[in-house]
C-alpha positions in Angstrom: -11.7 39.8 61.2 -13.4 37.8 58.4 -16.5 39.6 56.6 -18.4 37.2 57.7 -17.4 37.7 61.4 -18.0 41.3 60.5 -21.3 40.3 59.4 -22.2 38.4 62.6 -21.0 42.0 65.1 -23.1 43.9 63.3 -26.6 41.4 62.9 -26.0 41.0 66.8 -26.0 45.5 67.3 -29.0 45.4 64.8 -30.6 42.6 66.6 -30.2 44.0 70.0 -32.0 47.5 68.5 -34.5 45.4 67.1 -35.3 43.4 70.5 -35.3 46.4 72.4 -37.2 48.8 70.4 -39.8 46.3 68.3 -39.4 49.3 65.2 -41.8 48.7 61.9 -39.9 46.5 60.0 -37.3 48.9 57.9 -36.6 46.0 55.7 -37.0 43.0 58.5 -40.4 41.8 56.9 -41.2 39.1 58.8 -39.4 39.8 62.1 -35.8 39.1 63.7 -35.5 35.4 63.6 -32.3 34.2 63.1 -31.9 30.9 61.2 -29.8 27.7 61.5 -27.0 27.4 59.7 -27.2 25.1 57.0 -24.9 21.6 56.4 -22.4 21.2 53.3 -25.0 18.2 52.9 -28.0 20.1 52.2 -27.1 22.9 50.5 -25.2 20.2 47.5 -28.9 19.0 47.8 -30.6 21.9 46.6 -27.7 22.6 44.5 -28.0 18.9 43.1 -32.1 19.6 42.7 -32.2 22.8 40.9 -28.8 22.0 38.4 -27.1 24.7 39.9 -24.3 25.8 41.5 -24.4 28.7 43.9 -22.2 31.8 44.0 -19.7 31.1 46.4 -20.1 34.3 48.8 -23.6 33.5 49.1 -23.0 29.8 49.6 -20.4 30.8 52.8 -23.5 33.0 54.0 -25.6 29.8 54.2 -23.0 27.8 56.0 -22.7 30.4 58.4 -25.7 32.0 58.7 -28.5 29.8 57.5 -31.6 30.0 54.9 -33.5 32.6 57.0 -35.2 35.8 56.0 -33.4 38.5 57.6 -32.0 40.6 55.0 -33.1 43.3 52.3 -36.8 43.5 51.5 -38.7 40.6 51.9 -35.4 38.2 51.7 -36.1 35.3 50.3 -35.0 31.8 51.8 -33.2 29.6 49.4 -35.3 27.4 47.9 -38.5 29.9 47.4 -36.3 32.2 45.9 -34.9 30.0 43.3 -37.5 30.2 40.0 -38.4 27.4 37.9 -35.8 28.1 35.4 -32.7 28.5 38.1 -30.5 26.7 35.9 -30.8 28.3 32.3 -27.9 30.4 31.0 -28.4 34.5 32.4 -30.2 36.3 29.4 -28.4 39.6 29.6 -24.9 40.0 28.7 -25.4 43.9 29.4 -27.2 45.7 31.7 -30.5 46.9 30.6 -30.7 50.8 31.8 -34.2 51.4 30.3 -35.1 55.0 31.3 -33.3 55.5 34.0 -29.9 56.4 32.0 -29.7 59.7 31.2 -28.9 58.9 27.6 -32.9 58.0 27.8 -35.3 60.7 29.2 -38.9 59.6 28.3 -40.3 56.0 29.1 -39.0 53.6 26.1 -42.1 52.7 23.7 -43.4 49.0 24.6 -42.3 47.5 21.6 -42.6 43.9 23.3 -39.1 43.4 24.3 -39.6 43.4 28.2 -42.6 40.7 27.7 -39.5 38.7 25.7 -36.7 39.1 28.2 -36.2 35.2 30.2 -36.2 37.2 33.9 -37.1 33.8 35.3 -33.5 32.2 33.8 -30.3 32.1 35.7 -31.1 33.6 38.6 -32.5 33.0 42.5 -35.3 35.6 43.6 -33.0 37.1 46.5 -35.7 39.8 47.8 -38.9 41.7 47.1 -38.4 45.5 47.8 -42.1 46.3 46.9 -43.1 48.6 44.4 -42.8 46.0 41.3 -39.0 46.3 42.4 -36.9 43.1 43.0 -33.2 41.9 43.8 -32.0 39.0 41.4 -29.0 36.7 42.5 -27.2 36.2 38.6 -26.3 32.1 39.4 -24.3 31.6 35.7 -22.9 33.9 33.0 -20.4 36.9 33.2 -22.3 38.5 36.3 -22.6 35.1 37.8 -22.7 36.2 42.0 -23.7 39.6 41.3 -26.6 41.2 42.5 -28.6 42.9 39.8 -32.1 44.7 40.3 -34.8 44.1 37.8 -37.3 46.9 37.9 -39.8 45.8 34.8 -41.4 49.9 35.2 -38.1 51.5 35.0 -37.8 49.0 32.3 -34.4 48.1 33.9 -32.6 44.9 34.8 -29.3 46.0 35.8 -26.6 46.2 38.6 -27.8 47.2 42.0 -25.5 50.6 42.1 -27.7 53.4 42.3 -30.4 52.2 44.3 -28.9 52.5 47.6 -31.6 54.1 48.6 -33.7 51.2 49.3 -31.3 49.8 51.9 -31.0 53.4 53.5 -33.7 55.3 55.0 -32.0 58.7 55.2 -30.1 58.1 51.3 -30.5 60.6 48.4 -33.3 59.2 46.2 -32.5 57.2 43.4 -30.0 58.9 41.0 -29.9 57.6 37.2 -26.5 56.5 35.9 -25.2 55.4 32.8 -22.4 53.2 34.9 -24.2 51.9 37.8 -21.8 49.8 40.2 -22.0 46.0 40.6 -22.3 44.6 44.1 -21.4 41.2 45.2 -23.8 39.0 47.1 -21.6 40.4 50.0 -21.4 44.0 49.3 -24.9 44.3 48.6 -26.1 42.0 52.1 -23.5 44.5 54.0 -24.8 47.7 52.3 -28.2 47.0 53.7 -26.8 46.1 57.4 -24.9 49.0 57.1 -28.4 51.5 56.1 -30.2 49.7 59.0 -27.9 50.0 61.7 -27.5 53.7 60.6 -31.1 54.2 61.2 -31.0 52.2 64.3 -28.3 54.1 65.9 -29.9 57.6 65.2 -33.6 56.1 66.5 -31.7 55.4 69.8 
């Protein structure tokens, strides 16, 4: 089985659950609506109108399953997600930990290099977790298909590892790590199927 047929099983249980029981939204902002798949044609389109050229995992995901807004957060479709500056080269070429490595343990003085940082470059907006916390698609660079989080209180823009708890309910809170773990477009969509239908099954 492909991960993307993988993918398909388990948005079908977690659609089911969500049918059935009409739950607060757990990260399904604006409802269970699945989307179209889109054409080869139109995504090169988009990808032709930003400059771009999207990560491969998450260009599969919109062949297969469409630019629709189930996912982590509020999920962005494609072309709201991508910022004005899509194309530019990534700014980072290391994670920025800000306080929550534990090499740091106060809040870093606001010496005006957050107000500097390009977050708008090299990048599509893939979610809104709320909270001045957000999911970043990296689109070029070393980290290009990775999913990194940029948390501007936290002062962090980093890899998602170590906030797992935002795609599961009943997950430890947020641990701070010096060596947080990349996810892939794909590991990071699955992790958060994975926390919902964990939820879903113990709700039922």
């Amino acid at each position: 089985m492909s991960i993307l047929d993988r993918f398909a099983d388990k948005l079908k249980e977690l659609r089911s659950w969500f049918e059935r029981e009409n739950p607060p939204s757990y990260g399904i902002e604006h409802g269970f609506v699945p989307a179209v798949p889109m054409t080869e044609t139109a995504v090169r389109q988009v990808e032709e109108e930003f400059q771009i050229s999207l990560p491969s995992e998450y260009r599969s995901f919109l062949l297969r399953f469409g630019n629709g807004k189930v996912g982590p957060g509020r999920f962005h479709p494609l072309k709201e997600g991508l910022s004005s500056k899509p194309h530019r080269p990534f700014p980072l070429t290391s994670p920025r930990l800000g306080f929550l490595s534990p090499t740091l343990f106060e809040e870093p003085e606001d010496n005006g290099e957050w107000e500097e940082l390009a977050t708008e470059d090299g990048v599509l907006w893939i979610c809104d977790y709320g909270c001045d916390m957000y999911g970043r698609l990296i689109l070029n660079g070393p980290f290009q298909g990775k999913v990194w989080m940029l948390a501007p209180e936290s002062d962090y823009y980093g890899p998602f590892g170590g906030w797992e708890s935002l795609h599961d309910e009943s997950a430890e809170e947020v641990e701070p790590t010096a060596s947080p773990r990349e996810y892939s477009f794909f590991e990071w969509y699955e992790s958060w199927l994975d926390g919902q239908l964990k939820f879903a099954r113990v709700a039922c």
